[in-house]
C-alpha positions as CSV (number, residue, x, y, z in Angstrom):
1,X,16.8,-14.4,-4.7
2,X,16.6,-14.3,-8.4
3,X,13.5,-16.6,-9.0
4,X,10.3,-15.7,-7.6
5,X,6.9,-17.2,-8.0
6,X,3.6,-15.4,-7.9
7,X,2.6,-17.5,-4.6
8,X,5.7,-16.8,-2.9
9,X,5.8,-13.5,-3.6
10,X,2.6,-13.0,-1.9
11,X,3.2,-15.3,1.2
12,X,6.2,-12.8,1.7
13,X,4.2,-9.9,1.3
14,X,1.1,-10.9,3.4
15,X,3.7,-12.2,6.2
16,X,5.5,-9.0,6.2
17,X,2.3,-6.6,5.9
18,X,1.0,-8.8,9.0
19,X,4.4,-8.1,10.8
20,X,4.2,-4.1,9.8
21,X,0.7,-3.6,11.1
22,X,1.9,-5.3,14.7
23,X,5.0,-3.7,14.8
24,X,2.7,-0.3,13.4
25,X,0.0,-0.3,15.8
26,X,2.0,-1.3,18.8
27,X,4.3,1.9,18.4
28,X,1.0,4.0,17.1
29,X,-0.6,3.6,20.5
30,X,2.7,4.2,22.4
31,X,3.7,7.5,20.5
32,X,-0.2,8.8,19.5
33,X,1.1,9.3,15.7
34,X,-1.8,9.6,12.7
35,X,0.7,8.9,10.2
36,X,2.6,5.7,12.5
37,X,-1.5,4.6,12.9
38,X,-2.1,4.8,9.5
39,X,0.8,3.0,8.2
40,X,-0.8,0.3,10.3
41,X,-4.2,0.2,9.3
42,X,-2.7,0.0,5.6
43,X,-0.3,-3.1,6.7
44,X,-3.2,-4.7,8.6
45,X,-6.0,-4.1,5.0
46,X,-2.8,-5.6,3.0
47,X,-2.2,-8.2,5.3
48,X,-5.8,-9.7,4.8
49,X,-6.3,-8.7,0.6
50,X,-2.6,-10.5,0.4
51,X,-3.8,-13.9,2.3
52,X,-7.0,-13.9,-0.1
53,X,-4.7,-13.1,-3.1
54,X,-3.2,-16.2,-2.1
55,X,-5.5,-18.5,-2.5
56,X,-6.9,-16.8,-6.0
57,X,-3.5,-17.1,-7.1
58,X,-3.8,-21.4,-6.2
59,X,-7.5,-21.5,-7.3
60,X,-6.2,-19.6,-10.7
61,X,-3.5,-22.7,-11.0
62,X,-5.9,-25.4,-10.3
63,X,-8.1,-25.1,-13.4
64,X,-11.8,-25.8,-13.7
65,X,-14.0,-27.5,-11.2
66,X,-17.7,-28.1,-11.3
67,X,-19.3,-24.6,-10.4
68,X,-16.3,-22.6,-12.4
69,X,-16.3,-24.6,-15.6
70,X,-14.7,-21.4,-16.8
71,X,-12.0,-21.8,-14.1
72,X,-11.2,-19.0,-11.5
73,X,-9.4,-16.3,-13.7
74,X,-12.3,-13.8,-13.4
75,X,-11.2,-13.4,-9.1
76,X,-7.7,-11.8,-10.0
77,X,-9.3,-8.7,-11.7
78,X,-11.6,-8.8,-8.9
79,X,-8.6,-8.9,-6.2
80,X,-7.4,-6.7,-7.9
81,X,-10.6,-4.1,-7.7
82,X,-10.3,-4.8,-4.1
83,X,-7.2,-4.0,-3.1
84,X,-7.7,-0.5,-5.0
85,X,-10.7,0.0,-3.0
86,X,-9.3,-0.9,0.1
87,X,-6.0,1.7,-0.7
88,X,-8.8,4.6,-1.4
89,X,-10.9,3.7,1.9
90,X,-7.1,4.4,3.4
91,X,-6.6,7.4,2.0
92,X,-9.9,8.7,3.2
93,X,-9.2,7.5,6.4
94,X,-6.4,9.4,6.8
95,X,-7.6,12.5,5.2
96,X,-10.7,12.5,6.8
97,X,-8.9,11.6,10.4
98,X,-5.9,14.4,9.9
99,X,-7.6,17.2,8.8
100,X,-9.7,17.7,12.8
101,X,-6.3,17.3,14.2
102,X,-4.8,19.8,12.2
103,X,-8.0,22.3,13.0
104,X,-7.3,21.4,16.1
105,X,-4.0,22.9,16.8
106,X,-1.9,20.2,15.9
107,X,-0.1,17.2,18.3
108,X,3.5,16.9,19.4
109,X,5.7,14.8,17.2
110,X,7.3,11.7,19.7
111,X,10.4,11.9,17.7
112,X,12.6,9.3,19.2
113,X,9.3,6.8,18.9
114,X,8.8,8.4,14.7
115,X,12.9,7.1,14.8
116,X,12.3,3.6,15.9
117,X,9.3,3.1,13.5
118,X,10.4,4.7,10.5
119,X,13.6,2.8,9.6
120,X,13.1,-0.7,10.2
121,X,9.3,-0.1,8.4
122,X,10.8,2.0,4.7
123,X,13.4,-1.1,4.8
124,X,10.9,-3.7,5.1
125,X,8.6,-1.5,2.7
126,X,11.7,-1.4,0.1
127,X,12.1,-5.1,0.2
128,X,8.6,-6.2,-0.2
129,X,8.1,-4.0,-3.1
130,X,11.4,-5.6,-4.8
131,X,10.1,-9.0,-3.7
132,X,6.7,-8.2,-5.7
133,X,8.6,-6.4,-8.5
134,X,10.5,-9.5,-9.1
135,X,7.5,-11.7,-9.4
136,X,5.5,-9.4,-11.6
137,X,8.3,-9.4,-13.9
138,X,8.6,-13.4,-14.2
139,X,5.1,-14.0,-13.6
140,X,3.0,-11.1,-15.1
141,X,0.6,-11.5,-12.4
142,X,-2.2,-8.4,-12.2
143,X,-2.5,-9.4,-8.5
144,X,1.5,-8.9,-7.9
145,X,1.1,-5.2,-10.1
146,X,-1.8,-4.9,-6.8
147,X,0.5,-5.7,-4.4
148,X,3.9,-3.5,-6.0
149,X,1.9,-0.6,-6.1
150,X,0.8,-1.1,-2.9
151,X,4.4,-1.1,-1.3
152,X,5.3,1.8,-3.0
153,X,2.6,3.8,-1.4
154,X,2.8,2.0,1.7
155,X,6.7,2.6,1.4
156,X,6.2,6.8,0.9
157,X,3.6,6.7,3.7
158,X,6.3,5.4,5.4
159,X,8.9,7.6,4.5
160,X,6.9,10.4,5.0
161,X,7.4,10.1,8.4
162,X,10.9,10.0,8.5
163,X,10.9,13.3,6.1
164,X,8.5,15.2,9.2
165,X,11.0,13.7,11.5
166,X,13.7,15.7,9.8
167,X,12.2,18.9,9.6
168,X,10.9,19.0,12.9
169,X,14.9,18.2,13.7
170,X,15.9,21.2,11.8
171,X,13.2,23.6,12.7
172,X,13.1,23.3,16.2
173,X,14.8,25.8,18.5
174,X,13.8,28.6,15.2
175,X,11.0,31.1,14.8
176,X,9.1,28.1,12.1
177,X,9.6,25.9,15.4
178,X,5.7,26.1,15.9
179,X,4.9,24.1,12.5
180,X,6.4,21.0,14.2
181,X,2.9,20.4,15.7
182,X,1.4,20.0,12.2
183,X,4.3,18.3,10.0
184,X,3.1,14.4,10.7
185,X,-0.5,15.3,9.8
186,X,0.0,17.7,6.8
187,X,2.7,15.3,5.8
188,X,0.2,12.7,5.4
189,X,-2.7,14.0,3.7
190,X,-0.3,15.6,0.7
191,X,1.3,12.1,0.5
192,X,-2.0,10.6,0.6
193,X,-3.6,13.0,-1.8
194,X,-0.4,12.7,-4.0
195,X,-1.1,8.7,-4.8
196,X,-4.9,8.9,-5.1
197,X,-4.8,7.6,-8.7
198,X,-2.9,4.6,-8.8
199,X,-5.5,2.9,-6.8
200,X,-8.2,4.6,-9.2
201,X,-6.4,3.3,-11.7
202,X,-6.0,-0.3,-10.1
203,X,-9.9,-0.2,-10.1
204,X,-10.7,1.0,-13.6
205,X,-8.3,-1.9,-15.0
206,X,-9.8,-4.9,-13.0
207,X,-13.3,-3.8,-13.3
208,X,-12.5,-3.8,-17.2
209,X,-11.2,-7.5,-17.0
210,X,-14.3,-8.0,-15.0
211,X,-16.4,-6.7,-17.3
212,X,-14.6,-8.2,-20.3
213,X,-14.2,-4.8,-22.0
214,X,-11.9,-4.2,-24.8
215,X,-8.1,-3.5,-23.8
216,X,-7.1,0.2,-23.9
217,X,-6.0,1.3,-27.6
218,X,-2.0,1.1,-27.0
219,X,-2.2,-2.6,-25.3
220,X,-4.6,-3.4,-29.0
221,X,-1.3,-1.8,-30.8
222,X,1.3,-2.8,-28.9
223,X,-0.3,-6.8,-29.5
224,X,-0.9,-6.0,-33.2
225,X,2.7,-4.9,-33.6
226,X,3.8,-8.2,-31.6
């Protein structure tokens, strides 16, 4: 796979997102995990902005029409501000949901369930963000820079729950076996927390395309230079 387009890069990552957030919520409601349930919620959120990015990427191809003499260029900033927002609502969500549980004395990891999730999901996560990689780099879309980023968090989220899967494997049976209860929630909200400015930053550089502000100073150098 060596050549790929900006519309088949985000048919791969929509279908794949879709697949993640069944494949996420089936095994969220089977094992009771915050972190497998909010892997999910962030598949099903990039399922749907990925099926819109879609068709801005074919309205973006097809020019002007009569109501968008202009044509349809200004909707990839705003995908673009969407997806962002969509990835903060996520975080809050899983800050906001973690934190009672952790006040709350914690849950039981299901670690053979946290196994059968985690593997097949950082894979898939791995591939999509390649997929998307590859297409940024051939087509320069802003929409594909959306979706990369969002594979890389979506990948660590991921990943973060094969990293509390671990060290509940190597504390148990110890005197720390107690933390076990907590390491899928506090996992979470330090991942979460730890990523809370690439969406920021997705938002602040669509809304300035949307609002046709100047570039920032080293993109003005780096074209002058050019």
């Amino acid at each position: 796979m060596t050549k790929i387009t900006e519309s088949k890069a985000l048919i791969y990552s929509a279908v794949g997102a879709g697949i993640l957030a069944l494949w996420g919520g089936l095994m969220a409601m089977i094992s009771g995990s915050s972190a497998i349930l909010l892997d999910a919620s962030f598949n099903l959120l990039s399922a749907v902005v990925s099926f819109a990015s879609l068709r801005i990427a074919k309205l973006t191809e097809s020019g002007t029409s009569r109501n968008y003499p202009m044509g349809f260029f200004a909707f990839e900033p705003l995908i673009v501000v969407i997806k962002g927002i969509t990835i903060l609502i996520l975080i809050a969500f899983a800050v906001g949901s973690n934190i009672p549980v952790i006040l709350a004395g914690g849950r039981e990891p299901a670690l053979g369930l946290m196994a059968i999730y985690v593997f097949p999901a950082v894979a898939l996560c791995a591939f999509l963000y390649w997929v998307c990689h590859l297409g940024h780099k051939q087509s320069h879309s802003d929409i594909l820079k959306a979706e990369k980023n969002a594979w890389f968090i979506n990948g660590i989220i991921s990943g973060a729950i094969g990293v509390a899967l671990i060290l509940v494997m190597l504390i148990q049976g110890t005197s720390f076996g107690w933390v076990a209860r907590y390491i899928d929630q506090i996992l979470v909200v330090l991942f979460s927390l730890a990523f809370i400015s690439d969406p920021i930053k997705l938002i602040k550089n669509g809304m300035r395309e949307l609002t046709l502000a100047m570039p920032p100073i080293e993109h003005t150098k780096l074209s002058i230079r050019d």
